[in-house]
Structures are given as structure tokens and as C-alpha cells.
C-alpha distance (Angstrom), angle and dihedral (degrees) to the residues before:
residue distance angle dihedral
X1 . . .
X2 3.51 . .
X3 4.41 109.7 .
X4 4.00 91.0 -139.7
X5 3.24 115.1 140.0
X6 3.95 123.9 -153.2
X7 4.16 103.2 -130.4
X8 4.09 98.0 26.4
X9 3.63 95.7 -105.5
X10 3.48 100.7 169.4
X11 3.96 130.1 -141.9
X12 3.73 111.5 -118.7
X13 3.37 124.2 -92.2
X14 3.80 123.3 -73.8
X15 3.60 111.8 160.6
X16 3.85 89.5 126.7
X17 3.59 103.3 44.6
X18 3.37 120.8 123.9
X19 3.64 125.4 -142.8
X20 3.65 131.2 -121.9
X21 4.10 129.3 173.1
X22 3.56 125.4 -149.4
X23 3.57 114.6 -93.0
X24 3.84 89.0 -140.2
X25 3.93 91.6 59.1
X26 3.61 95.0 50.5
X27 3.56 91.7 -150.5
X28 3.95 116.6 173.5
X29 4.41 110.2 -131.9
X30 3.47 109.4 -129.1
X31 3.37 88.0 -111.0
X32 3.46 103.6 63.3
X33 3.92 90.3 56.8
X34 3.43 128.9 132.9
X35 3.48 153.4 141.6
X36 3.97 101.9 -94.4
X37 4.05 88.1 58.5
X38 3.53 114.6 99.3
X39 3.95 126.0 176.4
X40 3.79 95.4 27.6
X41 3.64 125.2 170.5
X42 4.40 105.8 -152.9
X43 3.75 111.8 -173.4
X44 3.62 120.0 -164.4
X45 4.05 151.9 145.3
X46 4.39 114.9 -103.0
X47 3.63 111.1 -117.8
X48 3.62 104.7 159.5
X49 4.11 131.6 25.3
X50 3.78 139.9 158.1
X51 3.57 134.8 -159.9
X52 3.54 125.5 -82.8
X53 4.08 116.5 -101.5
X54 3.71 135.1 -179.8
X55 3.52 131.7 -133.8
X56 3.80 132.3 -170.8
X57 4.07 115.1 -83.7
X58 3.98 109.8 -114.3
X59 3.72 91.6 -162.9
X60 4.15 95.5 39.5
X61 3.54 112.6 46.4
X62 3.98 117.9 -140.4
X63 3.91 89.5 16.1
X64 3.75 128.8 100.3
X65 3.88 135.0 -143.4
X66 3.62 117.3 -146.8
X67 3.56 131.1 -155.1
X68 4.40 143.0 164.3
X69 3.47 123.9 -168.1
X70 4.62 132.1 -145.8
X71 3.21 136.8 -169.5
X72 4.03 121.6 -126.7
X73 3.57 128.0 -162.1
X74 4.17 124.3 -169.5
X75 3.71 102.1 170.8
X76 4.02 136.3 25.0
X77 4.25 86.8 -97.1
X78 3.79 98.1 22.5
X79 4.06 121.0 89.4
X80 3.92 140.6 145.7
X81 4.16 141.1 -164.9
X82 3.45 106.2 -135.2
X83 4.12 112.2 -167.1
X84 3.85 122.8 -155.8
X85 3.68 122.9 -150.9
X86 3.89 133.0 -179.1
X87 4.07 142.1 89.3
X88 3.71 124.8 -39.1
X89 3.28 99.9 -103.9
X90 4.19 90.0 56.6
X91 3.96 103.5 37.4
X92 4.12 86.2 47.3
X93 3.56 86.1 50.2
X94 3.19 97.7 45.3
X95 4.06 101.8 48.6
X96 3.63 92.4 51.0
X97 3.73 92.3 59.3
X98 3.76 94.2 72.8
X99 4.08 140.6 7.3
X100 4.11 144.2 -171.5
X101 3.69 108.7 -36.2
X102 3.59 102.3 25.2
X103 3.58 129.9 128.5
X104 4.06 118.6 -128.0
X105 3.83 145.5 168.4
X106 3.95 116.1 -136.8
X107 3.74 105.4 -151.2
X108 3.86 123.0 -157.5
X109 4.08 92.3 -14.1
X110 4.29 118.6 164.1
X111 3.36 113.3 -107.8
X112 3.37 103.3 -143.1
X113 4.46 134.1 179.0
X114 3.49 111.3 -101.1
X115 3.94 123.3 -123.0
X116 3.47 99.9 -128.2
X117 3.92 95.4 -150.7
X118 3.61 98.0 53.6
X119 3.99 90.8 45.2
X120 3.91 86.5 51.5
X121 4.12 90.9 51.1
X122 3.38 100.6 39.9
X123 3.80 128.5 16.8
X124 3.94 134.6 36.0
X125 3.57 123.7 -69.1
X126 3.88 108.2 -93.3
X127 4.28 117.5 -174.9
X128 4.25 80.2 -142.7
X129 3.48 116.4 108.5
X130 3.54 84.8 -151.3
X131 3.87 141.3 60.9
X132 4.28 127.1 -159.8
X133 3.70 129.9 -127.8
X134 3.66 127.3 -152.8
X135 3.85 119.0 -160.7
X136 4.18 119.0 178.4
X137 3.76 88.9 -120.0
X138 4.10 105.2 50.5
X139 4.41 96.5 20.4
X140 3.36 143.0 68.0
X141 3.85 130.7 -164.1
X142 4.00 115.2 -151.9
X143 4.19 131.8 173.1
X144 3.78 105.5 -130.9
X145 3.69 109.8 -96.5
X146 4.54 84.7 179.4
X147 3.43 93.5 109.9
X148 3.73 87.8 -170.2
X149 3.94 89.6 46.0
X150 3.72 89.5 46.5
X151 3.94 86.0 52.5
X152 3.95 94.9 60.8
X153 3.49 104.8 44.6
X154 3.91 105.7 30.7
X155 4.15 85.1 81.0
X156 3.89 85.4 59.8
X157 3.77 88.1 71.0
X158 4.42 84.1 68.8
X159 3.83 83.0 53.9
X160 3.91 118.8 104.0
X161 4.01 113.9 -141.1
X162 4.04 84.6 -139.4
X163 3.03 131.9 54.9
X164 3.73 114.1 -80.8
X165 3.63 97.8 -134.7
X166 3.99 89.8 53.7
X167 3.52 101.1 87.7
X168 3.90 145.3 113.1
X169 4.01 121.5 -118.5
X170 4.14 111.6 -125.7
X171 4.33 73.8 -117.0
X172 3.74 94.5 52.4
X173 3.91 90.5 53.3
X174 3.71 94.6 40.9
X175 4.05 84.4 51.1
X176 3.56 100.9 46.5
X177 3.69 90.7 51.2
X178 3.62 124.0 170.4
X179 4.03 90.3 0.7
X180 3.96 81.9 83.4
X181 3.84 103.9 53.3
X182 3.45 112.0 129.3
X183 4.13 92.6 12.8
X184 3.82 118.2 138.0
X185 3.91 98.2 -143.5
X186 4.06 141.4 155.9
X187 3.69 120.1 -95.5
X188 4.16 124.7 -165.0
X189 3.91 115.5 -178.3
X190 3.70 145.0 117.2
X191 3.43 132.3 -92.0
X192 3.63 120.1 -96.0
X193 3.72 105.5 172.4
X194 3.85 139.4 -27.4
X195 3.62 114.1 -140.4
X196 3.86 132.5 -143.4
X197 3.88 113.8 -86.9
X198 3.98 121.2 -107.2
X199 3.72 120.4 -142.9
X200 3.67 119.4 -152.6
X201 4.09 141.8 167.2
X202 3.73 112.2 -113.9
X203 4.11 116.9 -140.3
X204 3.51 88.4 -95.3
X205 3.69 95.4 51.8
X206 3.75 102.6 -106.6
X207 3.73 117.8 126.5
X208 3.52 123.6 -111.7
X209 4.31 139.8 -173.2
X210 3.50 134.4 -143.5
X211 3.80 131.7 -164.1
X212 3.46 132.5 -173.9
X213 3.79 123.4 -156.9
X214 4.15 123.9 -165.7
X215 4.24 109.8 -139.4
X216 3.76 126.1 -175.1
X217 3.88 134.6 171.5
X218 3.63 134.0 175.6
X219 3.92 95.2 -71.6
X220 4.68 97.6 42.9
X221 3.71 117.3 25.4
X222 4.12 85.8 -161.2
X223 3.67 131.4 45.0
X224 3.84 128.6 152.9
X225 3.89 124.1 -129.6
X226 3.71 117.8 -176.2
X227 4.09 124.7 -151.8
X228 3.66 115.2 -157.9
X229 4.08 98.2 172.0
X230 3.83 130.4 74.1
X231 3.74 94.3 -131.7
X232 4.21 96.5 52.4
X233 3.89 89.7 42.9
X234 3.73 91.4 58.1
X235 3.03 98.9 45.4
X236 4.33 96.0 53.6
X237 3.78 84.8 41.6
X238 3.95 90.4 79.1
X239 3.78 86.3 38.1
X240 4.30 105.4 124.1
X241 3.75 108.0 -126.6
X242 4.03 108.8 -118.1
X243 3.02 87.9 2.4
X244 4.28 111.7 84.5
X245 3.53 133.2 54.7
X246 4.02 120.8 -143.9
X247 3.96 130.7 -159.5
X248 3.59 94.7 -160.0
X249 4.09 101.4 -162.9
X250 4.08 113.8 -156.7
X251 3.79 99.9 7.3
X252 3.92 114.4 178.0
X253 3.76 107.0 -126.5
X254 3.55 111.0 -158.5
X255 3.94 132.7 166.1
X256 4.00 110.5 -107.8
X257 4.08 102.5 -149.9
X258 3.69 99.1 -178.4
X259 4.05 84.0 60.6
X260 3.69 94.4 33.2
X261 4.34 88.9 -130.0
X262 3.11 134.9 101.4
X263 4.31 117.1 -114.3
X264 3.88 136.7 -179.8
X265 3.74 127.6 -122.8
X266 3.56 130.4 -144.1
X267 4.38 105.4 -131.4
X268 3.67 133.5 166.2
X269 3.65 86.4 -76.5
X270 3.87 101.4 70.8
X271 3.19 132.9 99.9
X272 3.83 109.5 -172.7
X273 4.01 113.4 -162.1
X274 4.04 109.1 -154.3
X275 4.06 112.6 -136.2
X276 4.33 88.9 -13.5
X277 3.67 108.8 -144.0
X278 3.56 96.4 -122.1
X279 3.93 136.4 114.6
X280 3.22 90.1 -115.2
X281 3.60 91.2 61.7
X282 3.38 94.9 46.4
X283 3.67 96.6 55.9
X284 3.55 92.9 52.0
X285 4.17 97.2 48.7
X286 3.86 81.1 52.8
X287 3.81 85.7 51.6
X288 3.52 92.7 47.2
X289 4.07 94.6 50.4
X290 4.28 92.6 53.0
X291 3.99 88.1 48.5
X292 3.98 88.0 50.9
X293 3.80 86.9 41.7
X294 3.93 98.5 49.9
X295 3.90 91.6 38.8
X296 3.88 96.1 -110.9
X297 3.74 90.7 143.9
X298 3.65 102.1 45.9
X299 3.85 91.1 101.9
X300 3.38 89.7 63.7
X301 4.11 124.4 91.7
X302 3.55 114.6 -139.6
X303 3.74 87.2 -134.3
X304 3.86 117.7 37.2
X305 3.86 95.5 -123.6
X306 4.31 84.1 -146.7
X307 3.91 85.4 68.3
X308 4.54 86.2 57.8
X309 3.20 109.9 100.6
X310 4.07 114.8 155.9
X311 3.53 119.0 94.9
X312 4.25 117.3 -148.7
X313 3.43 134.0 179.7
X314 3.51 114.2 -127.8
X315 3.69 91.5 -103.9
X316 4.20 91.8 47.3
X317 3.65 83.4 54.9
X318 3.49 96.2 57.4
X319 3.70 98.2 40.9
X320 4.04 84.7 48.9
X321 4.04 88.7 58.9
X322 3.34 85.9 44.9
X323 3.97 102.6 56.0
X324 3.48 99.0 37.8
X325 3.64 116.4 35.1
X326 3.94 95.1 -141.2
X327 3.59 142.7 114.6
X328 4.13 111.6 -107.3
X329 3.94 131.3 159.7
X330 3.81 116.1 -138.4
X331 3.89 133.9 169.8
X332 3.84 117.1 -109.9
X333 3.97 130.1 177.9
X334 3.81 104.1 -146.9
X335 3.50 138.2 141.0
X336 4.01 123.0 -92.5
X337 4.22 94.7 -122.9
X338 3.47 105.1 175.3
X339 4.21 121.1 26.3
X340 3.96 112.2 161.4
X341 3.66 101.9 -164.8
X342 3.05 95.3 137.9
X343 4.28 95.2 48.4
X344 3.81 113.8 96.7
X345 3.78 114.4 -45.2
X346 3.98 89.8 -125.6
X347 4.20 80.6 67.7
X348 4.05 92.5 50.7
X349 3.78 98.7 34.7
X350 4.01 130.5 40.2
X351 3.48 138.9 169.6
X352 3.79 133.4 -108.3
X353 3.61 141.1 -161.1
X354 3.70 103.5 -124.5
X355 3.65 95.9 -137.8
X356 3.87 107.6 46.1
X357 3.80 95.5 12.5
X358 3.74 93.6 -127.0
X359 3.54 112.1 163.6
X360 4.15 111.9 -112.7
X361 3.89 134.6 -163.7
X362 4.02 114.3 -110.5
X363 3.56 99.9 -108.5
X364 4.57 95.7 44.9
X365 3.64 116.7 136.4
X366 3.63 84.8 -174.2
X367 4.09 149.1 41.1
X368 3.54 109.7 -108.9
X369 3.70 91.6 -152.8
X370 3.73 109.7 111.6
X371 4.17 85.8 -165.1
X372 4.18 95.2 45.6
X373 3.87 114.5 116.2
X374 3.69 93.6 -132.3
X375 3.42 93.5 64.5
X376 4.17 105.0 137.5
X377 4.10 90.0 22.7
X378 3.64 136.5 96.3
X379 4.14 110.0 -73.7
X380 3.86 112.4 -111.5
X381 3.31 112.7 -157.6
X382 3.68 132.8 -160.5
X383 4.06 127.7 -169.2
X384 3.54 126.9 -146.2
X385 3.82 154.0 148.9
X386 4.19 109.7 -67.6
X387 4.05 100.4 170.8
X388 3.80 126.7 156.1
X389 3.79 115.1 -162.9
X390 3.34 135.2 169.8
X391 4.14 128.5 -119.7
X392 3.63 119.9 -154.3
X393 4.07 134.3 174.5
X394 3.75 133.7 168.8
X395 3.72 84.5 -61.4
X396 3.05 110.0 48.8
X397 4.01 156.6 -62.5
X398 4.06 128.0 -75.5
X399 3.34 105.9 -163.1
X400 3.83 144.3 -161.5
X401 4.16 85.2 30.6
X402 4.34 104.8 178.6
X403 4.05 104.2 -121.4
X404 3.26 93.8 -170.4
X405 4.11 154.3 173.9
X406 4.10 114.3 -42.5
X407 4.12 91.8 4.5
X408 4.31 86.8 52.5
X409 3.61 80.8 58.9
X410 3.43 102.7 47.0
X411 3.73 89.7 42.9
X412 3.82 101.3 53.1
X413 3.94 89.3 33.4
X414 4.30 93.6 -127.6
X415 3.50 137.1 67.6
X416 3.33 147.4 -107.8
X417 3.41 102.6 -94.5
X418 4.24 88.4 39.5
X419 4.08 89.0 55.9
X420 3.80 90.9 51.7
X421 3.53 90.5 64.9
X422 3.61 94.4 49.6
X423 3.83 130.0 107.1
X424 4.24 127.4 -119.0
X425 3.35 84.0 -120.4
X426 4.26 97.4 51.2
X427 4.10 80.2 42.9
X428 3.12 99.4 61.2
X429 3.60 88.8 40.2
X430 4.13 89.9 63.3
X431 4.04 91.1 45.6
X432 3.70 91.4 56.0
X433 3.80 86.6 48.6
X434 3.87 84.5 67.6
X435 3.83 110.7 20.1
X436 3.87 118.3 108.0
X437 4.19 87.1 -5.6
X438 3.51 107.1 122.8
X439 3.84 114.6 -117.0
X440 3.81 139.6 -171.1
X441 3.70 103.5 -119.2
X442 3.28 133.9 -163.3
X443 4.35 121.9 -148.1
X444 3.76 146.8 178.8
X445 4.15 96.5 -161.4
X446 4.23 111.8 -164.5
X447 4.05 130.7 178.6
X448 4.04 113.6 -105.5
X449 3.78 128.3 -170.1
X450 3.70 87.2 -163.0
X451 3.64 100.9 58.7
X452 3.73 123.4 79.0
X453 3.54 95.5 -129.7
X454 4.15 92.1 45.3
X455 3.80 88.5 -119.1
X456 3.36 141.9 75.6
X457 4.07 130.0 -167.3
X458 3.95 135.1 -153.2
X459 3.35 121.3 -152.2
X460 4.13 108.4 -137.1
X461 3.76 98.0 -179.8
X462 3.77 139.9 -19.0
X463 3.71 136.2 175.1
X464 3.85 128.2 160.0
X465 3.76 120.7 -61.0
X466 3.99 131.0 -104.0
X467 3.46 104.8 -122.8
X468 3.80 88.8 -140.5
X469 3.56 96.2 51.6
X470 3.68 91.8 47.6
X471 3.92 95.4 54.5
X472 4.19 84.6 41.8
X473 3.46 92.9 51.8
X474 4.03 108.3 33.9
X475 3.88 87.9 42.3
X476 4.58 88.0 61.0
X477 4.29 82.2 50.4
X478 3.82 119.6 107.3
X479 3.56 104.0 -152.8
């Protein structure tokens, strides 16, 4: 269970508590570990944890030993890696039982001297001069059912293992460039976005994941983060967008030269702390809230459309919404069909509150959002592009598509205020531009009761098509 709470409300602080353990438990601290103690019982909250691998037997030829590692912590200084080893059948087992943020009780585990060189390469930093090893024959691997237990050391999970004013601004990265390439550093920002996960077969025929997540802070308002492992990408994939605040501890920094910018990649190193319980923190959510109240992130997609990569035919995209229920964004080379620019300009351009983004008649004095935070204050009111076209290809048409905001811009190439001041005549001008050309357009598709056709479709960028990509692409399509 992941401790991530919806509006940032966060736990008091207890970076001077001390930690005590319930005599009837008997459980060992971590820092009373050592190699003489046998039979211990170590209780603590999961704060780290990579997939399970296997690697070839040396003492069974042709069979494989498999093994995953986590990270435990039982006090604010106080944390552990714990390794599992065993068959398939008993480490897969045995992973799925229990994930980042979780609570457990290690029974019977072999406490065992760390090598130092290995621990430096490979896992998170630990004060411990020790590490513990679970086997299936000697170990056992328990979720906390103390619910008083569970009470004093689920908080540590809001704890960086750093120190929370060690860390690098998404500007001090971005300025220091290159110099950082290869650097294992600390990261504290917000969270932007979370993209959709890749899958892809590795050389040796194994499968693999990628996800991509979108940070921003008071000095970048877009930074990329990459997730390689099963465990850390399910874990940001119930992150809330603009909502959460990481301390990302030993983050590879590495320059990205097909993108020209530098980005940070979660490894087997990291340790990243969910909505830390810091100042530091704090500070920055509040940051975060004034840049979503002033519009200073409204530029920014909430998926980078260069991380899209599936191409659909209409009809594909339809049946996909169809099958599965769930949001996606996809690529699809259609035709703009229907474009009323040149309609009534209450049916291009609408206004906003500029708090809750409620849509408002020309002539309010008021937001009629009972929920909106200016409630009682003077209306601010923003204008923008509020469009809904319709995409069609050979298969098919997707209508009632929302053009809207920062991509209606970009589209159309002017602005609000610039398209105001335009003639019918130089409107319909601009539609023709775009109707019945065939463009490359960008979408985030989602299920909806409300709409006739169950779906609806937002259009995150579009621009006219290559003819060479189209033929490229259109010509891989099964139809």
C-alpha cells in the first residue's frame, strides 16, 4: 500500500522521535543488529524494492536462482537492504505478497556483513554495517498486523534517507549541464505528469518497461524522470499529477542527446520518498499550488506528446476504448472533418474562472461553482480556445474531439485575442487551411457515460501531416 495521500495533507512532524518496540514483539532495531544474533524478529516500513531476476546456478548447471532485494527503515536514522534468494516459483511468490510502503516482519533472517563495494554499486545507501538475507528454508516474510507497531513506523515512509536540504533544483541541473553526466545526485520537485508505460523485448529476449514521469519546481516547469523497474513504475503510476512532491535520493543524471537535455533516472540506488515531511517540501507544494493558481503551468501537456508512440486508425481507436475501459493517448493521421471557425465566436471562444476553470456566461458577476476557492471574491476570468471538431479516416469519424486552450493556439498559429480581430471572411480562410487536409494528430482517448458514442477524445497537438510519414505509418496499420 502506497501512503499517498490525495490533497498533501501532511503527517506531523517527527524528525525527533525516538523509536521504541514493544517488548511483547521482541523485535530487534536495526540498530542493534549484528552478526552474533540469531532468531531475530526486524519490523519495519518498505521504502525501496526491485524486481526479481534470475541468474544461472553455479552449483546446478542449466538451472537458475532468483532473487529481489528492499530496503527497510524502523527509525528516522535507522534502515536495512534485505536480499531474497530461492527458486522461481518462491522469490515470485514471495515479491508479489507485498510492495513500497508496506509494513512487514522479517522472521529468522541472516544477518550477514555487508560488502561495501557491491552496496556502493548497487543498492541504497544504508548507515548499517550490515545487510539481511532471507532464504525459503530459515526466513519468513510477514505484513505487520501490530496495529500499534504499524502506527510508529508507517510515518517513516514521508522521511527522506538524506538530508532534505541536500538536494539539486530542476534549474541547478538544467544550469550545470553536461558537468553532471554520469553524477548520482538528489532531486526534490513536484510532479508534473506520469506517462503511460512502454513494453519492450530486451536483446536477450526478456521483456522490459519504461516510464516516463514530467517534474517541475519553482526554477523548470518540465523535467523528465525515467523508471526502468516494475516495482518504481507502480508505484508513480498512482502518483496525482500536481499534486505530490518527491525527494528523489541518488538519481543518475545523465545527458539525453537525442533530446538535447539533460534527465534523471530512477536505478537500484534510489530511494524515492512520496510527499517527504520536510519544510522543504512544504515550501515547494505551496509553490506548486500559486503556479497552478496563476496559470504558470498551463503550457505544459500532461503527457509529453514526444513520449506517444502508437498509431490507430480511427476505428482501432474506438474498438481500443471499447475493450479496455481506460484512458490511453495514441497517434492517428486523419482528416480534420468538421472545423467551425467561422460559427459564432461564443462556440470557438469561452470563458473561465481562473481558479477552478469552470466555464462562465459573458455577462457573470460570479463563479457558479459551489466548490471554487474564489467563492465570495472578485471573478477572474480567463478567455480561451473551446473547439470541438471532428477527425475522420478511411474508417471512420470521431467526433466532438476538444481543440482546446494552448494546443488551439498552436494549431491555428494566433491567439485568442489575434482571432477576435479577424474577419468571417479571414476565418473561414484559416478553417479551410485545415479542413479535409490530412494531419498527424496527437490524442488522449477516455470512456464517457455521457457521450453518445461512450467516448470522448482530446486533441493534445496537431499540425499538418508529412506525406512520407503518413504512407510509412498507415501502410504498418491493420485495418
Amino acid at each position: 500500500m502506497y501512503s499517498q495521500p490525495s490533497v498533501f495533507p501532511f503527517v506531523t512532524v517527527i524528525s525527533g522521535m525516538e523509536m521504541t518496540f514493544s517488548a511483547k514483539q521482541n523485535y530487534t532495531p536495526i540498530s542493534a543488529l549484528n552478526t552474533n544474533i540469531t532468531h531475530a524478529k526486524v519490523v519495519g516500513v518498505i521504502i525501496g524494492k526491485t524486481d526479481s531476476r534470475g541468474f544461472p546456478d553455479r552449483k546446478n548447471a542449466g538451472s537458475e536462482r532468483f532473487t529481489f532485494s528492499f530496503t527497510i527503515k524502523d527509525s528516522p536514522e535507522d534502515l536495512i537492504n534485505v536480499s531474497a534468494w530461492g527458486n522461481e516459483e518462491y522469490i515470485q511468490g514471495l515479491s508479489s505478497r507485498f510492495q513500497i510502503g508496506d509494513s512487514v516482519v522479517i522472521e529468522n533472517p541472516l544477518v550477514v556483513t555487508k560488502d561495501y563495494e557491491k552496496e556502493e554499486r548497487f543498492s541504497p545507501l544504508t548507515p548499517s554495517n550490515y545487510r539481511l538475507l532471507v532464504t525459503e528454508t530459515h526466513s519468513a516474510i510477514k505484513i505487520c498486523s501490530d496495529l500499534e507497531t504499524e502506527a510508529r513506523i508507517l510515518p517513516l515512509f514521508h522521511m527522506p534517507i538524506k538530508d532534505p536540504r541536500d538536494f539539486y533544483s530542476l534549474g541547478d541541473i538544467a544550469a550545470n549541464g553536461q558537468r553532471l553526466d554520469g553524477s548520482i545526485i538528489n532531486i526534490q520537485a513536484a510532479v508534473q505528469s506520469v506517462g503511460e508505460e512502454k513494453f519492450f523485448t530486451k536483446s536477450d529476449g526478456r521483456k522490459g518497461q519504461r516510464l516516463e514521469i514530467r517534474l517541475f519546481d519553482d526554477t523548470e516547469t518540465s523535467f523528465p524522470l525515467v523508471c526502468w523497474d516494475k516495482e518504481i513504475i507502480r508505484m508513480v503510476q498512482t502518483l496525482t499529477p500536481r499534486g505530490t512532491v518527491l525527494f528523489i535520493a541518488d538519481a543518475r543524471i545523465t545527458f539525453d542527446s537525442y533530446r538535447n537535455c539533460m534527465i534523471a533516472t530512477v536505478t537500484s540506488k534510489t530511494i524515492i520518498t512520496l510527499n517527504p515531511d520536510t519544510a522543504e517540501a512544504n515550501q515547494l507544494y505551496t509553490c506548486a499550488r500559486e503556479l497552478l493558481e496563476t496559470g504558470g503551468l498551463d503550457d505544459q501537456e500532461i503527457l509529453p506528446v514526444d513520449s506517444i508512440s502508437d498509431v490507430l486508425t480511427v476505428n482501432q481507436l474506438k474498438a481500443r476504448v471499447r475493450e479496455h475501459g481506460n484512458a490511453f493517448h495514441c497517434i492517428t493521421y486523419g482528416f480534420i472533418s468538421t472545423l467551425e471557425l467561422d460559427s459564432s465566436i461564443s462556440k470557438v471562444i469561452r470563458n473561465r474562472c481562473a481558479k477552478c476553470k469552470f466555464q462562465i456566461s459573458e455577462d457573470s458577476q460570479t463563479c457558479s461553482n459551489a466548490a471554487c476557492p474564489s467563492q465570495g471574491q472578485q471573478l477572474q476570468v480567463t478567455t480561451g480556445f473551446d473547439l470541438l471538431v471532428d477527425i475522420s479516416d478511411h474508417t471512420g469519424t470521431l467526433q466532438t474531439c476538444s481543440l482546446a486552450s494552448t494546443v488551439a493556439e498552436k494549431t491555428l498559429g494566433c491567439k485568442t485575442e489575434e482571432f477576435l480581430c479577424l474577419s468571417e471572411s479571414q476565418r473561414t480562410d484559416m478553417k479551410w487551411k485545415f479542413l479535409l487536409e490530412r494531419c498527424k494528430i496527437y490524442l488522449k482517448a477516455f470512456p464517457s457515460a455521457k457521450a453518445s458514442s461512450g467516448m470522448r477524445a482530446s486533441i493534445l497537438s496537431c499540425a499538418l501531416a508529412d506525406p512520407v510519414d503518413v504512407k510509412q505509418n498507415l501502410a504498418s496499420l491493420v485495418v
